[in-house]
N, C-alpha and C positions, 0 to 999 in steps of 0.2 A: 924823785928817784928813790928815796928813804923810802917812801909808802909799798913802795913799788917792789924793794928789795925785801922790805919785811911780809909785805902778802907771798913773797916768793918764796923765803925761806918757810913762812907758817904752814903755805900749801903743802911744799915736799916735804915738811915734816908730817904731818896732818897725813898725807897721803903714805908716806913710808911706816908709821906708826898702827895705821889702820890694814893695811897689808900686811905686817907680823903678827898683829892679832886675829885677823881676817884667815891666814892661811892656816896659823899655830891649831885654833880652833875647829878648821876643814878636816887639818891630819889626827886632829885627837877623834874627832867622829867617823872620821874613816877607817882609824884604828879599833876604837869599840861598837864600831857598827856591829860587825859580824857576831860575835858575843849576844849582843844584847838584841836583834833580831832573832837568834836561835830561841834566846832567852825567853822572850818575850813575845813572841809569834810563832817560834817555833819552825823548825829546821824546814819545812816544804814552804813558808811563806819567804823564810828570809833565800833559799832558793831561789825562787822568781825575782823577789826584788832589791835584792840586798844590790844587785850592777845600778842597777837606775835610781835608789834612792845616792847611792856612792856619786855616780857622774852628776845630777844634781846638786848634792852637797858642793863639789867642787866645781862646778859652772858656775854655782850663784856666790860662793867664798870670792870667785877670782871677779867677777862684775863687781861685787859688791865694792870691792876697791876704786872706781871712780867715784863715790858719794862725794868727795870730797873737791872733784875737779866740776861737778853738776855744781856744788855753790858756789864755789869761784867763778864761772863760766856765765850764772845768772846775776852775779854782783857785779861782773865786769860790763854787765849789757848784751849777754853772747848769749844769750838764751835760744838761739836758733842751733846752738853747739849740740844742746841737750835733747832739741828736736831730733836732726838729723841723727844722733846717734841711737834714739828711740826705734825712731823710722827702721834704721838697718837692722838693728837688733829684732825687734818685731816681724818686721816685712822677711828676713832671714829665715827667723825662725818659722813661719808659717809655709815657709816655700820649701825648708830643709824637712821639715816630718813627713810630708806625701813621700819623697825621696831616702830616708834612711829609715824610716819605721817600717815600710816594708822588710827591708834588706837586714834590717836588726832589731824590729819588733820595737818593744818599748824602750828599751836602752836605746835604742836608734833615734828614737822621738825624744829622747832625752837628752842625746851629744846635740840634736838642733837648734838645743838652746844656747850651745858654745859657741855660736854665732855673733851672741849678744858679747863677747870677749872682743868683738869690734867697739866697743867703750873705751877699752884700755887705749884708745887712741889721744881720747879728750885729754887726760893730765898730759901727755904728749906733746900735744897740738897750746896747750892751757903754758904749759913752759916755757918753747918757743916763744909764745906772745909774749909772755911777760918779761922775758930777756931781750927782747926786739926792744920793749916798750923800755926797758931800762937802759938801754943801748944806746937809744937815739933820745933819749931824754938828758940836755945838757945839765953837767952837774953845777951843783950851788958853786963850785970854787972858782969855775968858769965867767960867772956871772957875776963877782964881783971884781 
């Protein structure tokens, strides 16, 4: 149960830790994007792409937040977790761009990656288990 407890607390720390630097980082480049595409590409490129590099930036900030539940998931022996979540994420996103890239062009092909924010499932699903496992796991005081 010890082992069990402290994987639990490392993960949601690990995982809540990685999420305020993860996000903190999204909102600084979403704030000096525009700037610095004028800047730097100049005002008819950041036009076109300043929406799509923006929804980007922030699809892959908020995925990026499961890293932490993908090692947990394959230390535990759950590596079919990180399949499945691959799967949806992928198979989503290939099936959402014929569907929104029309309707909103490249930014539309870009929101179809916010598909793959079906990850945020795993630390979810990874927590559950590990309080199940701790739950039903009889403690030391029991046992003597």
């Amino acid at each position: 149960t010890g082992n069990l407890l402290k994987l639990r607390r490392y993960f949601v720390r690990a995982t809540g830790i990685l999420a305020i630097l993860k996000l903190s980082a999204c909102a600084l480049l979403l704030l000096v994007s525009g700037p610095f595409f004028r800047w730097w590409m100049g005002a008819a490129f950041a036009a076109q792409s300043l929406v799509t590099f923006r929804v980007l930036v922030l699809v892959y900030a908020v995925m990026s937040i499961t890293a932490p539940a993908a090692q947990v998931a394959n230390g535990m022996g759950l590596p079919w977790l990180n399949t499945v979540a691959a799967l949806v994420s992928g198979l989503g996103t290939v099936l959402l761009i014929p569907v929104l890239g029309p309707v909103f062009g490249v930014s539309g092909a870009a929101w179809a990656n916010a598909i793959a924010w079906a990850k945020l499932a795993m630390p979810v699903y990874l927590y559950i288990v590990l309080t199940r496992a701790i739950n039903s796991t009889p403690s030391l005081e029991a046992k003597s």
